[in-house]
C-alpha positions as CSV (number, residue, x, y, z in Angstrom):
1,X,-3.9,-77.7,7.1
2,X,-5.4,-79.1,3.8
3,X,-3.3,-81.1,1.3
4,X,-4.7,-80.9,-2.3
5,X,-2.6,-83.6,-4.9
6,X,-3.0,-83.5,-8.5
7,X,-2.4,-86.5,-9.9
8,X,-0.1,-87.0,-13.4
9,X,3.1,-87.5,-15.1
10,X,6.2,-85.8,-14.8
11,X,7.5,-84.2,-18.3
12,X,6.8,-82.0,-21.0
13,X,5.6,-85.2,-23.4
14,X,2.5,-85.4,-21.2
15,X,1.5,-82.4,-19.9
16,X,-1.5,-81.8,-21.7
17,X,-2.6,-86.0,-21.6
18,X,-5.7,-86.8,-20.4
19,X,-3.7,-88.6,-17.2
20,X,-2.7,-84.9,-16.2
21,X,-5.9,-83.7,-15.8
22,X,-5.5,-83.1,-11.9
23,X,-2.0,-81.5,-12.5
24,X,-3.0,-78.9,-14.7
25,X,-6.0,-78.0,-12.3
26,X,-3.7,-77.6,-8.8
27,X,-1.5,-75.5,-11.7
28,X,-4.4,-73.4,-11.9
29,X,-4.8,-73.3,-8.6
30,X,-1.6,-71.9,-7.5
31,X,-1.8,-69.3,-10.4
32,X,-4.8,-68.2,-8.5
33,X,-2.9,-67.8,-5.6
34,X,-0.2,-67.0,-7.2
35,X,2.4,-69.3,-5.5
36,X,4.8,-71.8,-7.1
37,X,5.6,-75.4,-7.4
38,X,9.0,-76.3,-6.2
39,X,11.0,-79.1,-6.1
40,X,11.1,-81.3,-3.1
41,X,13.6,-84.6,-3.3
42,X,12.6,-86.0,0.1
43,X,8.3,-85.9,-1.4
44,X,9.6,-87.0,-4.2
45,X,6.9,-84.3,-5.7
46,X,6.5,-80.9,-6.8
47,X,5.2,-78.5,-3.8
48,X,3.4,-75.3,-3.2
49,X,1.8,-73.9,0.0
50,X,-0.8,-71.1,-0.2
51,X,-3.9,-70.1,2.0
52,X,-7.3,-70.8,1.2
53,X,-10.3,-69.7,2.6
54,X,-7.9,-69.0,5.4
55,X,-6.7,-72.4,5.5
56,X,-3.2,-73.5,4.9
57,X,-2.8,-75.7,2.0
58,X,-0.3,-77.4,0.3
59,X,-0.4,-78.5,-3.5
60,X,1.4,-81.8,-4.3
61,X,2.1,-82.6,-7.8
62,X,3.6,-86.5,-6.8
63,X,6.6,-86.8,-9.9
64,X,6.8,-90.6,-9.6
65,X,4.7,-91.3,-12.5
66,X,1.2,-91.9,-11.9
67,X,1.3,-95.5,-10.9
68,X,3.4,-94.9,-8.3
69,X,2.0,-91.8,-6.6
70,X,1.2,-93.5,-2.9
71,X,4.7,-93.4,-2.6
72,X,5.0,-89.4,-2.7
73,X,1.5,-89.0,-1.2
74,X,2.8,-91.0,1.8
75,X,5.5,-89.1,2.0
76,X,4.0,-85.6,2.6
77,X,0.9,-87.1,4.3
78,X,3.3,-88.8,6.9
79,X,5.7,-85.9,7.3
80,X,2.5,-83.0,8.3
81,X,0.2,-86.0,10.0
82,X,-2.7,-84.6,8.1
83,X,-6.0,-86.5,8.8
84,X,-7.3,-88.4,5.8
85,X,-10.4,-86.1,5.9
86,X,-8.2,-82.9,5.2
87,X,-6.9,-84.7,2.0
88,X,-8.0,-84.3,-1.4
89,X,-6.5,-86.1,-4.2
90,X,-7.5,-84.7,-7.9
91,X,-7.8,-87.0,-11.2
92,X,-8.8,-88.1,-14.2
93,X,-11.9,-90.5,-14.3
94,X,-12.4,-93.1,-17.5
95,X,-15.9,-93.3,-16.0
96,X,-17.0,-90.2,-16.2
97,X,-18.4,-88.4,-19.5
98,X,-15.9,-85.5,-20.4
99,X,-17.3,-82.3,-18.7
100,X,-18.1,-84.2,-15.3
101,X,-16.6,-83.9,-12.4
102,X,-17.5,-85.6,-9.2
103,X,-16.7,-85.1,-5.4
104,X,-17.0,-88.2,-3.2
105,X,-15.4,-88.9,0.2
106,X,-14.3,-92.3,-0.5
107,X,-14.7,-94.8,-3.1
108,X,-12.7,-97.5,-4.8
109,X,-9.5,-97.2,-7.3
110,X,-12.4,-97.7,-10.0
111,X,-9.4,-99.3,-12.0
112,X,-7.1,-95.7,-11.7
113,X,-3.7,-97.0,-10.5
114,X,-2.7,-93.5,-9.0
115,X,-5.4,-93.8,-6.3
116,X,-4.9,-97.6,-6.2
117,X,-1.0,-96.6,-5.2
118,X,-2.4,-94.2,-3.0
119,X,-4.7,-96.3,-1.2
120,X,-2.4,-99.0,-0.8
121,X,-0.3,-97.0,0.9
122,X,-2.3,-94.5,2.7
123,X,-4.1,-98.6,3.7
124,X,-7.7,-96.8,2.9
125,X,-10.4,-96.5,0.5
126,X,-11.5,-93.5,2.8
127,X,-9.7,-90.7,1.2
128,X,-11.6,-88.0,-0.7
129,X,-11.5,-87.1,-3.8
130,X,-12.1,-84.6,-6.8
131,X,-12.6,-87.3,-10.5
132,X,-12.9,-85.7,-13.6
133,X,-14.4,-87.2,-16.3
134,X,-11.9,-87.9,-19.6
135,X,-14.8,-89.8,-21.5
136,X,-14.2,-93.7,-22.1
137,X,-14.8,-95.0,-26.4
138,X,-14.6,-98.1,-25.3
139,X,-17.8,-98.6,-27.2
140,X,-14.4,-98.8,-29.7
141,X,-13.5,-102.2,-30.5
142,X,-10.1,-101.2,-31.0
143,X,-10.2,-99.4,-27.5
144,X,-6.8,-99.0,-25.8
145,X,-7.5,-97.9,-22.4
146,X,-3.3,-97.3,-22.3
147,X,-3.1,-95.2,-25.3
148,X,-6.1,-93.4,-25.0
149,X,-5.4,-92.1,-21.2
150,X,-1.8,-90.6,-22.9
151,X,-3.6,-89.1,-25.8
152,X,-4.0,-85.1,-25.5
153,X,-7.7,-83.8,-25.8
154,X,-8.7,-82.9,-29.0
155,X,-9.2,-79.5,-30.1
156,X,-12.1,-79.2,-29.1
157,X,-12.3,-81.1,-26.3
158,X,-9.7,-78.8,-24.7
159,X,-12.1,-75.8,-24.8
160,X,-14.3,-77.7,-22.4
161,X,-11.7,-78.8,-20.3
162,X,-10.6,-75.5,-19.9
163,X,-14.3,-74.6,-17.9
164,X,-13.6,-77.9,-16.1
165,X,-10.4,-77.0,-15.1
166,X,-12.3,-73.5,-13.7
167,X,-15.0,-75.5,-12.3
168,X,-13.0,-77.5,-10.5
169,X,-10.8,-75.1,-9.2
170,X,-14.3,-73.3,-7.6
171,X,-15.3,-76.5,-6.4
172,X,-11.9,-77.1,-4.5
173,X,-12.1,-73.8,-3.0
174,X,-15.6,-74.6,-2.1
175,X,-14.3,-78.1,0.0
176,X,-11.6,-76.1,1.6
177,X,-13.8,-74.1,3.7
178,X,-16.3,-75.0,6.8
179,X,-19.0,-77.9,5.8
180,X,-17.6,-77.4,2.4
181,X,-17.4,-80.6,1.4
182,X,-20.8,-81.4,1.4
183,X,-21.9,-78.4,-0.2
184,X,-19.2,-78.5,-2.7
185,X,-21.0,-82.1,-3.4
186,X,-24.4,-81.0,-4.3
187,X,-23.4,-77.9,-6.3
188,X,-20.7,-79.3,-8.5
189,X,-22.0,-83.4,-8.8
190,X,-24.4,-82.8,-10.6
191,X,-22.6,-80.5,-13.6
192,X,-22.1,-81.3,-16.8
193,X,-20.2,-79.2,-18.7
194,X,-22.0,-79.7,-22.6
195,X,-20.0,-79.5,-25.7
């Protein structure tokens, strides 16, 4: 069994924030499969279970606000005693130029405080992940990291992030296979998707 979370924020006022990034793409993943998200109290998340490369998987969408998502990633990690390498949590990335994406098998929070919850929790840095790149101005004086993360993309940007929401759904069906992970690595790090 694979668990795939997208990380964001519960609500309509930030659906389409640069924070949501990894909701919207385990949205588009259950369209693919055609499954829905459903409310479950005791994951405190929104949850959908599918088949993938004939693999069970389960979609998370954690609905305690991003900077507490270990909390609802515990939960369901805990409850199906899935082994760290059979997660996969999915976010935005400051770090990243807008169009990346990037598929590591452990890292550091990189100053994202959903996967610092997460790690804190989960008590690893080994948990892999999917980053997308949001693009960082703070070449910007005036740069507000806060404000800018709960901004929606730009016109646009939001054609782009619409192939990087496809490209990312490929890529996660790629890891969710045998040795996928690594091949998903050298095919996908490398894109950029250009304006």
């Amino acid at each position: 069994m694979k668990l795939v979370v997208g990380l964001g924020n519960p609500g309509s006022k930030y659906e389409f924030t640069r924070h949501n990034i990894g909701f919207r793409i385990v949205d588009n993943l259950a369209r693919n499969m055609n499954i829905e998200f459903k409310k479950t109290k005791s994951y405190y998340s929104l949850v959908s279970r599918g088949i993938i490369n004939n693999h069970k998987v389960i979609l998370v969408k954690p609905q305690t606000f991003m900077n507490l998502s270990g909390r609802a990633v515990n939960r369901v990690f805990s409850y199906y005693k899935i082994p760290l390498q059979d997660l996969l949590i999915v976010y935005d990335d400051l770090n990243l130029e807008l169009g990346q994406i990037r598929i590591r098998k452990k890292g550091s929070t990189g100053g994202h405080k959903g996967i610092e919850s997460i790690m804190q929790y989960l008590n690893s840095e080994e948990i892999p992940r999917l980053r997308i790149g949001i693009g960082n101005p703070s070449v910007n004086f005036n740069f507000d990291c806060a404000s800018y993360v709960l901004s929606n993309f730009s016109h646009d940007e939001e054609d782009k992030i619409e192939e990087v929401i496809q490209l990312s759904t490929e890529a996660i069906n790629m890891i969710i296979g045998e040795d996928g992970f690594e091949k998903a690595m050298r095919k996908y790090n490398r894109k950029l998707i250009e304006p």
